[in-house]
C-alpha positions as CSV (number, residue, x, y, z in Angstrom):
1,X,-70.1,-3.5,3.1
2,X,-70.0,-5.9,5.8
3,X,-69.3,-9.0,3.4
4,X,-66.8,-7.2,1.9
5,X,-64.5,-6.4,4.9
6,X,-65.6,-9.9,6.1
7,X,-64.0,-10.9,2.5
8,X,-61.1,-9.0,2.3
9,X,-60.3,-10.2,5.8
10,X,-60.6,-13.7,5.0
11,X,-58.5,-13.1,1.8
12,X,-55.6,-11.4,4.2
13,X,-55.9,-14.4,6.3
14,X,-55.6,-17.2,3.5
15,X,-52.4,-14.9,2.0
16,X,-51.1,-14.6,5.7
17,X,-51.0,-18.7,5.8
18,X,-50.0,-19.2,2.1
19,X,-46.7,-17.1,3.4
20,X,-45.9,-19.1,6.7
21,X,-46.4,-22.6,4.7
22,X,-44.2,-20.8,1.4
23,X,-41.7,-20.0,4.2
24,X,-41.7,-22.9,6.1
25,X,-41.0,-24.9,3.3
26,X,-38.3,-22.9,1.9
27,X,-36.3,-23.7,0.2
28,X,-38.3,-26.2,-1.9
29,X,-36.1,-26.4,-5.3
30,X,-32.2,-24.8,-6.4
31,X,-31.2,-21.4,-5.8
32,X,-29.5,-19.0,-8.4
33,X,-26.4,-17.5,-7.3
34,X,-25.6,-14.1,-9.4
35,X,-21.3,-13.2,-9.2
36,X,-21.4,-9.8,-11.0
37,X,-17.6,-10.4,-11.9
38,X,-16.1,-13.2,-14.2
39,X,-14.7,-16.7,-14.0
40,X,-11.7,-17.3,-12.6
41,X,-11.6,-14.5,-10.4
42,X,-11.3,-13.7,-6.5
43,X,-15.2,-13.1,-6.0
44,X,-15.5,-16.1,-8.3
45,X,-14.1,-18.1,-6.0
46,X,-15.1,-17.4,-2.8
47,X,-18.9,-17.3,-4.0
48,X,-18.7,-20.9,-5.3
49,X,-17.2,-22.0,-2.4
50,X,-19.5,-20.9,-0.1
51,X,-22.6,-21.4,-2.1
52,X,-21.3,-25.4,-1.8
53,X,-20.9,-24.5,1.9
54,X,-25.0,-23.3,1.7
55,X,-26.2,-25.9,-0.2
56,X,-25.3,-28.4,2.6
57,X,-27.2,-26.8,5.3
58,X,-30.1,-25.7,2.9
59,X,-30.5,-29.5,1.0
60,X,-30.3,-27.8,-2.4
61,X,-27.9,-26.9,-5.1
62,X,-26.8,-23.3,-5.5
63,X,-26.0,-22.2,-8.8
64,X,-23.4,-19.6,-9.5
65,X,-24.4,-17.6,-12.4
66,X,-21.6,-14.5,-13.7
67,X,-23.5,-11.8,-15.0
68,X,-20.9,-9.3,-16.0
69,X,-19.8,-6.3,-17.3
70,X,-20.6,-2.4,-16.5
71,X,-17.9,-2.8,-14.0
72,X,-20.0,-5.3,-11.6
73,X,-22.8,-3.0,-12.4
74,X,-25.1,-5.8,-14.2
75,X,-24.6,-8.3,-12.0
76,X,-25.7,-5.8,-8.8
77,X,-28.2,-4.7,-10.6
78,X,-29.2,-8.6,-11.2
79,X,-29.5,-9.2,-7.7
80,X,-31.4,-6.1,-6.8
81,X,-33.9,-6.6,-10.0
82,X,-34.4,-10.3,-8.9
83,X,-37.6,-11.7,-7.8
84,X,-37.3,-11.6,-3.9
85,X,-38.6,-14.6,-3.0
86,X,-35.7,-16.2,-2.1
87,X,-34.9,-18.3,-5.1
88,X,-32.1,-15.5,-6.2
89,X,-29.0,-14.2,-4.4
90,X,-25.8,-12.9,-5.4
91,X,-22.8,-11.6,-3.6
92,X,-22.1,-7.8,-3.8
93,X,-19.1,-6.0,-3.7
94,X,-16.7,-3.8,-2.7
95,X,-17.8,-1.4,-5.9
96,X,-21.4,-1.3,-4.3
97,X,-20.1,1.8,-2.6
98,X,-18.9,3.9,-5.7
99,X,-20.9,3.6,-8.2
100,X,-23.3,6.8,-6.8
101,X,-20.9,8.8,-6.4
102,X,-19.2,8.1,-9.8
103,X,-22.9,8.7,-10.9
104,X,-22.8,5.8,-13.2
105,X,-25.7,4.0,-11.1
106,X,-28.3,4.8,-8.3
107,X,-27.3,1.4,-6.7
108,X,-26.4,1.2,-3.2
109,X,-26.1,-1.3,-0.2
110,X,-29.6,0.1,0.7
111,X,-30.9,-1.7,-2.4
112,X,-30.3,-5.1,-1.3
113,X,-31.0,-6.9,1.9
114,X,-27.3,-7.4,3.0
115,X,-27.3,-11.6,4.5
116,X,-23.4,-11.4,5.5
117,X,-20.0,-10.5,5.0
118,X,-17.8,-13.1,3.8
119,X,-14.4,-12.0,2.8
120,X,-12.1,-9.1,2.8
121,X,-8.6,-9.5,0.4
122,X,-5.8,-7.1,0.2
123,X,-4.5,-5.8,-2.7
124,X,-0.8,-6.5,-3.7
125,X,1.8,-5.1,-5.9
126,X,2.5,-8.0,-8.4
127,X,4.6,-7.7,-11.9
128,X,5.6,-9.7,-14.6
129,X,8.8,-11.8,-13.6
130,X,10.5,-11.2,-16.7
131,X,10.0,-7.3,-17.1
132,X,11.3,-7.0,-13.1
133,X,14.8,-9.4,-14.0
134,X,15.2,-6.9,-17.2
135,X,15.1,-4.0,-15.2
136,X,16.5,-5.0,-11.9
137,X,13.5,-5.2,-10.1
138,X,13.5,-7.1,-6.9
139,X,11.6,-5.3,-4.2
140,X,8.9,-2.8,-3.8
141,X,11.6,0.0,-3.5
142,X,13.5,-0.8,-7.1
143,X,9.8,-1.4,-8.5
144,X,9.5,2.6,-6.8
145,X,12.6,3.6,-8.4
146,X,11.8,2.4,-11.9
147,X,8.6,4.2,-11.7
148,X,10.6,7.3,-11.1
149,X,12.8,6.9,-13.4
150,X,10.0,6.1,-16.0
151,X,6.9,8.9,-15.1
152,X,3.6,6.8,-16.4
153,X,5.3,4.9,-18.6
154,X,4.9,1.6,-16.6
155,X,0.9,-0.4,-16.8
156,X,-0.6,-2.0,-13.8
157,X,-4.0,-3.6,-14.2
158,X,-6.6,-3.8,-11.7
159,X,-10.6,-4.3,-12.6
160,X,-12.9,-1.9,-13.5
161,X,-12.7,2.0,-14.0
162,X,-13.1,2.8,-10.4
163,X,-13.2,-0.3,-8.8
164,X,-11.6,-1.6,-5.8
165,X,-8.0,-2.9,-8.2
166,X,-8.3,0.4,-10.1
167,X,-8.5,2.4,-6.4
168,X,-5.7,0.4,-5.0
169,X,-2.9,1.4,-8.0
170,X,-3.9,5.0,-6.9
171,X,-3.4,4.3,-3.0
172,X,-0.3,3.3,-4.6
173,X,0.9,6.4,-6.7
174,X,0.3,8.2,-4.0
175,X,1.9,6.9,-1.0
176,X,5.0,6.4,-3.2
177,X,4.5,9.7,-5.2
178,X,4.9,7.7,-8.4
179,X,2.8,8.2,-11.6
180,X,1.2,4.6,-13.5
181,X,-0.9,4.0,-15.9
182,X,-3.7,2.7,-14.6
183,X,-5.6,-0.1,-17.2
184,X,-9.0,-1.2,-16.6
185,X,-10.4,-4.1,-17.2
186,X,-14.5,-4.2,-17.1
187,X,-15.2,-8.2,-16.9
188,X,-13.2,-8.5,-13.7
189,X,-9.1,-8.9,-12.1
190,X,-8.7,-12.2,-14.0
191,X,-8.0,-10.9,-17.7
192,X,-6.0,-8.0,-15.7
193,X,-3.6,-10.9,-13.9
194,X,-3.4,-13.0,-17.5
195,X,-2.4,-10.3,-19.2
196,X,0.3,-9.4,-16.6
197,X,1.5,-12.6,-16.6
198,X,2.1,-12.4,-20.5
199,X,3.3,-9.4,-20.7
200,X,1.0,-7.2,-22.0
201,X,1.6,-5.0,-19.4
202,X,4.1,-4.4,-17.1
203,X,1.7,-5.8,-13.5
204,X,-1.5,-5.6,-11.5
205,X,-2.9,-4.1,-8.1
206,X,-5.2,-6.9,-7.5
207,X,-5.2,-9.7,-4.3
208,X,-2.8,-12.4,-4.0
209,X,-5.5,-14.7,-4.4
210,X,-6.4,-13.8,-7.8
211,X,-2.7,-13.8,-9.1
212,X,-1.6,-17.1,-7.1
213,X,-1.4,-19.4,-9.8
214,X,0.6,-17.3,-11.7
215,X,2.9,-16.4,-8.7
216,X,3.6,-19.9,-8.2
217,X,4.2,-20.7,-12.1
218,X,6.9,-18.2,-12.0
219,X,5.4,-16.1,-14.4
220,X,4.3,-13.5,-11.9
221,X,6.1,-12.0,-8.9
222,X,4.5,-9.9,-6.1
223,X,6.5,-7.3,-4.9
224,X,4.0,-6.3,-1.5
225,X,1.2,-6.9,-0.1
226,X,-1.1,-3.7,1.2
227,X,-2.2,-5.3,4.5
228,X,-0.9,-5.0,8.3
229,X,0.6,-8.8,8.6
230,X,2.0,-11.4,5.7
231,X,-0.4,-13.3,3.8
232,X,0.2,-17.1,5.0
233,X,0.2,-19.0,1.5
234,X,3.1,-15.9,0.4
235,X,5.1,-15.7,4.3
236,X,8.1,-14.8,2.2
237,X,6.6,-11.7,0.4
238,X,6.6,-8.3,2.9
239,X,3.7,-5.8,3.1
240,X,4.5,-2.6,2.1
241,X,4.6,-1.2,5.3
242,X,7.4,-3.2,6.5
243,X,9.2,-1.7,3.4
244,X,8.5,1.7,4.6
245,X,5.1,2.9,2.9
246,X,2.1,3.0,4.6
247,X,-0.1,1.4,2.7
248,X,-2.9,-0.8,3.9
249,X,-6.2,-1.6,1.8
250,X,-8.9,-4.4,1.2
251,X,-12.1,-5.2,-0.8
252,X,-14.8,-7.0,0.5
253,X,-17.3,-9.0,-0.6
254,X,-20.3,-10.6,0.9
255,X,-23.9,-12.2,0.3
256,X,-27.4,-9.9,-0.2
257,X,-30.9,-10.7,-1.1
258,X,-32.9,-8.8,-3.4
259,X,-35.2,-5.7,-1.2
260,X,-38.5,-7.0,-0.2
261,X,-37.6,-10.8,0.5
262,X,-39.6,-12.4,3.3
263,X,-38.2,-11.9,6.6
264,X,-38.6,-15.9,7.6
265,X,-36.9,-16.5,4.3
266,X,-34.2,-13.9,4.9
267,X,-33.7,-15.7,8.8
268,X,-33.7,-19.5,7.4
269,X,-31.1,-18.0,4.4
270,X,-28.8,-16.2,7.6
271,X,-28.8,-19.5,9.0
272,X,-27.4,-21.3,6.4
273,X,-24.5,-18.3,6.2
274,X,-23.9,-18.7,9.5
275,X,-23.7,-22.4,9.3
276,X,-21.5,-21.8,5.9
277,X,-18.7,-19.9,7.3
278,X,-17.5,-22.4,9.5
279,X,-18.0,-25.2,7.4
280,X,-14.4,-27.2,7.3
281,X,-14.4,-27.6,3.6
282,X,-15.1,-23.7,3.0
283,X,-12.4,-22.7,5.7
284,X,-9.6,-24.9,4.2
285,X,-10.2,-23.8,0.6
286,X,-10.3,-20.5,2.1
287,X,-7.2,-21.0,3.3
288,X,-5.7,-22.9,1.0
289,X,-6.5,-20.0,-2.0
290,X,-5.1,-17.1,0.3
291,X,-8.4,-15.4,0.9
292,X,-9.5,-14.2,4.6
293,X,-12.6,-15.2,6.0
294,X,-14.0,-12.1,7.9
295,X,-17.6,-12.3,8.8
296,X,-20.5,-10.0,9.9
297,X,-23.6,-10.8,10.4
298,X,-26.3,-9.4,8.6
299,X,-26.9,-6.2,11.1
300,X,-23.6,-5.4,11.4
301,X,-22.6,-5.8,7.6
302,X,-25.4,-3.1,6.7
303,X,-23.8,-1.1,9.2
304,X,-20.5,-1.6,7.8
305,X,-22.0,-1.1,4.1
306,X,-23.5,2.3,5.6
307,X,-19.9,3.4,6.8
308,X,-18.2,2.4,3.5
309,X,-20.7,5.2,1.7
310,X,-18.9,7.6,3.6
311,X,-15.5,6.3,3.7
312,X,-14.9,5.3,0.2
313,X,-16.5,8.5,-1.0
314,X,-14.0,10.4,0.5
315,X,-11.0,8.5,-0.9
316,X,-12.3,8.3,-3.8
317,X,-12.6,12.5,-3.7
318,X,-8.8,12.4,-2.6
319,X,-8.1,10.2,-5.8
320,X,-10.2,12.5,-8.4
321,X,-12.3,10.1,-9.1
């Protein structure tokens, strides 16, 4: 009996050490990256920009790999399945927070080891230039009118059924007591904003970020944004509550690590966040693409994550959804 506590002892100490040296030499070869939304889109990128911001601190390439579909729900799901040793992270989103209580998944923020906050984007009221000249839309208040005038007629595109787009175009209908059709796209804003700006249907209820190039083709005009102060790459466009409606609202998106990772692993990854979100090169494209930088560190974005539960549950209630 003796030899064998003397052995398992011995085996817990050789494990203990094979842990510190795994950890101290982490990371020793390229980290995947999962974006549970598509190319070309806002969480797009802001992930590959900051995963270039990490790699320069870490010395090694991050990959960004778009797992989607299931409205975000395979890519969280990705993350959270991952092997948690620190060779896979993703960046999870605002939609972590609805899918329990749309009962389409069991994932929350408490599956994940939350790293940081990275980003919050408002959404904005953006429509297809050539549908608002036919109709005499110039403003948030003709855009209002129309609706009116038209009950559920007009199509606004966000992401997925329930997701943060989808929520904003209901924030919408019912500050201005207007009725829209909502469509949903699963892969992500991008096919929402293309199909907007070819006039498939009539706009979107995505960030300005995500419709930018459009906006500044002249294909796409936004009409407000749904924040407390002008977006800086748009100073020309309002927010809605300078044009009398009250509506303020933002997603969020940040980094995680699957459940279980080592803690000196998890400490040497919070590093490199902390070391990423003031890198010049992330804060100018940042800048540059419209898209706020609004950190937390890692205890204070699980307590935000915690809050959100709570929050976007009951907005969600109010939405009947």
């Amino acid at each position: 009996m003796k030899k064998l506590l003397s052995l398992l002892v011995a085996m817990t100490f050789v494990c203990a050490l094979a842990t510190a040296a795994s950890a101290a030499d982490y990371p020793a070869k390229g980290i995947s990256v999962i974006c549970p939304w598509g190319a070309g889109g806002g969480t797009d990128a802001c992930l590959r920009a900051f995963s270039e911001a990490m790699s320069k601190n870490l010395g090694v390439t991050l990959t960004v790999d778009n797992r989607t579909g299931g409205g975000g729900i395979i890519g969280h799901q990705a993350i959270a399945d991952a092997e948690a040793d620190g060779y896979t992270m993703g960046m999870i989103t605002f939609e972590i927070s609805t899918y329990k209580h749309l009962g389409t998944s069991e994932l929350t923020y408490e599956n994940f080891e939350p790293l940081c906050r990275v980003n919050t984007d408002a959404a904005a009221i953006t429509v297809n230039a050539e549908w608002a000249k036919a109709n005499n839309i110039s403003d948030l208040a003709s855009f209002i009118d129309y609706c009116k005038a038209h009950p559920a007629e007009v199509q606004m595109g966000g992401s997925s059924n329930a997701s943060v787009w989808h929520i904003a175009g209901g924030y919408l209908m019912n500050a201005a007591d207007i009725d829209l059709q909502m469509i949903t796209y699963q892969e992500g804003a991008a096919t929402a904003v293309q199909n907007a700006a070819s006039g498939f249907i009539q706009g979107v209820t995505v960030s300005l970020a995500e419709a930018r190039s459009f906006i500044e083709s002249g294909h796409l005009i936004c009409l407000g944004v749904m924040d407390t102060q002008r977006n800086p790459l748009f100073p020309d466009v309002p927010t809605c509550q300078e044009q009398g409606y009250d509506i303020t609202y933002f997603t969020q998106r940040g980094i995680a690590v699957p459940k279980g990772t080592d803690p000196a692993v998890k400490a040497r990854l919070v590093e490199a966040c902390e070391a990423a979100i003031a890198d010049p090169a992330f804060v100018e494209f940042m800048n540059n693409n419209g898209q706020a930088i609004s950190y937390l560190n890692s205890e204070d974005y699980t307590a935000f994550l915690a809050q959100s539960m709570t929050d976007v549950g009951d907005a969600m209630e109010v939405l009947g959804l």
